[in-house]
Residue, then its C-alpha position, 0 to 999 in steps of 0.5 A: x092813152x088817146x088822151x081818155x082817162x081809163x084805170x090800168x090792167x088788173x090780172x088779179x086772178x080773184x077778180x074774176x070774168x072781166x073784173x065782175x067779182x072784184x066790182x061786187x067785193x068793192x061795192x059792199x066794202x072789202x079790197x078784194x073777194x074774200x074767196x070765190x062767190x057761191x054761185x054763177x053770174x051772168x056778166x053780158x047782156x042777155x035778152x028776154x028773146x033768149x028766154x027759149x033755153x035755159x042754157x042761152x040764159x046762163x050764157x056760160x059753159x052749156x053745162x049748167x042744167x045738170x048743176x040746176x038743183x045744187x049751184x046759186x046762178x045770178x041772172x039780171x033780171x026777173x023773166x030769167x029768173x022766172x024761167x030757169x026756175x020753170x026749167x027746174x033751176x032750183x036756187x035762182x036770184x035776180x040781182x042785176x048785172x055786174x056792171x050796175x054794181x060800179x062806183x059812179x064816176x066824175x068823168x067829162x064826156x067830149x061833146x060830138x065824140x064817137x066811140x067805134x066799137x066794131x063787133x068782137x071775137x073771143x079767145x075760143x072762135x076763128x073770125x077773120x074778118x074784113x075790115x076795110x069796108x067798115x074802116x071806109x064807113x067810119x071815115x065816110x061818116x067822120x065829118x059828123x064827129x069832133x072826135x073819134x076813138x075806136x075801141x077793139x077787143x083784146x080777142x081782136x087785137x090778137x088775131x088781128x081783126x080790125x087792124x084796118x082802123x090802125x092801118x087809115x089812122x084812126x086812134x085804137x084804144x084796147x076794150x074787155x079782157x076776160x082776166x082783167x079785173x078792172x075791165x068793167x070799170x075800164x068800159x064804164x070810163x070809157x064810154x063815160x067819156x063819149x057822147x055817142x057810140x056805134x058798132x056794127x053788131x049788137x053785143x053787150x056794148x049796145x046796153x052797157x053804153x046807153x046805161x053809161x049815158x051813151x047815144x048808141x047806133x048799131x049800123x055801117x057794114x056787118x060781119x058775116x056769121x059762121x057758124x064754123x067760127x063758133x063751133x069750138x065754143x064750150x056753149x055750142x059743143x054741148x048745145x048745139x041747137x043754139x048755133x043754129x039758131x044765133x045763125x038764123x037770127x044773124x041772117x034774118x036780122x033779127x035783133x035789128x028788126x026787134x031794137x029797131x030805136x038802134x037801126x039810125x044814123x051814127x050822128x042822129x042816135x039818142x040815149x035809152x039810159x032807162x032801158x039799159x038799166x031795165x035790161x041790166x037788172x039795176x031795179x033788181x040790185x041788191x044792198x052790200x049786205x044783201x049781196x054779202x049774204x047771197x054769195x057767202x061773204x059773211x060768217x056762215x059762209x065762213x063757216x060752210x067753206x070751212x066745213x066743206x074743206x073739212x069734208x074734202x079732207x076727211x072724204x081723202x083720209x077716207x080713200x088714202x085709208x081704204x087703199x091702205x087697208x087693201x094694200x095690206x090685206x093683198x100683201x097679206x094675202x100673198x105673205x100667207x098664201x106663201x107660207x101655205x106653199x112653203x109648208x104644204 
């Protein structure tokens, strides 16, 4: 496809967001996850700015507060991990992101190559972007480039979000799916094979490129921000302070005027290769064995899984016997109250 080398699609059901699970089950020695990780994994990139609500660290459902005391999260780096403990987090490690877990790779990065990653849109939001301006400014910009490759989410691909680029010629390669399990490898090798990256949002892409060696930019047309489009979202249901404040910094600029290194030109951008991976926790990465023990891919969480489906079945003999035990009392209750009658 477009001449890159990318792993095919993967929809093993085990392999969890975007692959993430099956990344860690092949970097410590196993084929596959031997069952569900004990515990919650960041998988994007989540800035130390977020650090204002726990729930905008976790990143996940907005719901995690009230597991705060009973479920593992996994976060990337130290200052979350530090502050959702301050927030009453009980069982928090810092480990690193998903990505700093994958295989290192021999792929040839086309010299003067661009990637264009235009901002994505998820299965839960309503975007309908406008693309042509964007299109208009890559084609502006092309001459600088011996070779450019856009990638667009498959979220995208679904509603037809930057169908523009198909439209004016540009190659389209399809980026993440959420079910995909070879998805973070999939990026890896992507971005492996580019010499420089630009989108016109900052996202994950901005640090899972430069961690991938990538001269990154974050410029051109942006996207409106409504927060109409975000509303259905599970996180911004039962957190809805949080949308109001991604629109504040959205309209502000915030994050352009906090990464300022990434507001250049496309052709002029250079590679924070050490910053991405401080951002992606990889000082915090742990050994397989290490990474074994912490989400019960060993032998004692053999043998908890065990004794808690033992519990849960026990807990539904329990209930199945006192039902029947009512049921029998009622029917008895009715047998005698019958007799009563008859001979009264």
């Amino acid at each position: 496809m477009n001449g890159l080398n990318l792993p095919s699609r993967n929809y093993d059901a085990r392999g969890g967001l975007y692959g993430a699970q099956m990344v860690a089950a092949k970097y410590c020695g196993l084929s596959a996850p031997p069952w569900k990780a004990e515990g919650e994994w960041q998988h994007g990139w989540i800035v130390k700015e977020r650090n204002i609500h726990p729930e905008s660290v976790v990143g996940y459902d907005g719901k995690s507060f009230g597991r705060r005391g009973k479920v593992k999260f996994f976060v990337a780096r130290e200052d979350q991990a530090s502050y959702l403990r301050s927030c009453g987090y009980k069982h928090v490690v810092a480990i690193g992101l998903p990505v700093v877990y994958l295989p290192s790779n021999q792929l040839n990065r086309m010299a003067g190559s661009l990637l264009v990653m235009p901002v994505h849109s998820l299965p839960g939001t309503t975007e309908q972007w406008n693309d042509d301006a964007y299109v208009e400014y890559i084609r502006f910009i092309s001459h600088h480039f011996s070779k450019i490759v856009v990638c667009i989410h498959s979220a995208c691909l679904a509603k037809d979000n930057w169908s523009a680029f198909t439209k004016a010629g540009f190659e389209v390669v399809s980026g993440a799916e959420v079910k995909d399990a070879n998805s973070l490898q999939r990026m890896a090798d992507l971005f492996s094979q580019f010499e420089y990256v630009t989108t016109n949002e900052f996202g994950s892409q901005v640090a899972y490129a430069n961690y991938f060696g990538c001269k990154v930019s974050v410029s051109g047309p942006r996207v409106e921000f409504r927060k109409e489009d975000y509303a259905n979202l599970s996180l911004y249901k039962n957190v809805p302070e949080l949308l109001d404040i991604a629109a504040d910094r959205k309209s502000n600029g915030y994050m352009f005027e906090t990464y300022k290194q990434f507001a250049v030109n496309p052709w002029q951008a250079n590679a924070h290769q050490e910053w991405a991976a401080c951002e992606l926790g990889e000082q915090n990465k742990k050994t397989p064995t290490e990474l074994r023990r912490l989400f019960g891919w060993n032998f004692q969480g053999w043998l908890r899984r065990v004794r808690g489906e033992l519990s849960r079945k026990i807990g539904i003999l329990r209930k199945a016997l006192l039902f029947s035990l009512l049921c029998c009392r009622n029917v008895l209750g009715l047998s005698l109250r019958s007799l009563y009658r008859r001979f009264k």
